[in-house]
N, C-alpha and C positions, 0 to 999 in steps of 0.2 A: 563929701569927705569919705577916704577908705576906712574901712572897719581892720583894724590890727589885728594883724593875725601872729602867729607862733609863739613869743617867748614875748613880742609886746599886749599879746592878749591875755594877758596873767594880772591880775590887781597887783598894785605897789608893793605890797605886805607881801604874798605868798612869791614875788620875784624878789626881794630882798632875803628872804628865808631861802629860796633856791641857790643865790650868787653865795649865801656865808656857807652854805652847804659843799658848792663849787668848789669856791676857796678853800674849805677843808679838804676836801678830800686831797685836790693838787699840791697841799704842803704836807699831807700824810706820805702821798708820791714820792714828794721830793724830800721829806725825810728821810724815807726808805734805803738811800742810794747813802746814806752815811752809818747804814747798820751791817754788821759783818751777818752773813747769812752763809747757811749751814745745809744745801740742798740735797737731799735723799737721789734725784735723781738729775742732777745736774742742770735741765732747766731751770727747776723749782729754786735752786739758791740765786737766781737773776735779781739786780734792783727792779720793783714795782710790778712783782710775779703777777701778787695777787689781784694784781690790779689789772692788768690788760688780761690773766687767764680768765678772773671772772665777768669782764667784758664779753670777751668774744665767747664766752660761754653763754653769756645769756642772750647772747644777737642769735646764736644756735638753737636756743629753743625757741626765742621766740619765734624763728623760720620754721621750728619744725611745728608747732603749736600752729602757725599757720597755714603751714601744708596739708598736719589732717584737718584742720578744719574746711579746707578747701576741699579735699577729700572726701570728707562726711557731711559738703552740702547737700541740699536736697534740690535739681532739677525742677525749673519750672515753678518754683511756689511750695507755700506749709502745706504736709495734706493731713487730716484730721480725717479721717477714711475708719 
């Protein structure tokens, strides 16, 4: 038999914890879009700003987080020199 992997390898408990988390955040979403919003600079008054800015915000660092670390590998193995 195959060993589950991605979101069926998670125990019962901490994927139930996950899906009400889900569910939250998608009805905060979709609240959003019935609140009058007051934007400084025109994007920022959009329904569910903060929600896809801080997305794609953190897909940003996490590439950039990866690149220097990609960066600041070390060739060939740890050296302890």
């Amino acid at each position: 038999m195959a060993t589950p992997r991605g979101i069926l390898a998670i125990e019962p408990r901490r994927r139930r914890v996950l899906a009400i988390a889900v569910v939250v955040l998608l009805v905060l979403v979709g609240v959003d879009f019935f609140v009058e919003h007051h934007g400084a600079f025109g994007i920022d008054g959009t329904p569910g700003f903060a929600a896809w800015y801080g997305f794609a915000s953190a897909v940003f660092f996490v590439a950039l987080a990866l690149g220097w670390a990609s960066l600041a590998a070390v060739r060939g193995g740890r050296r302890d020199d």
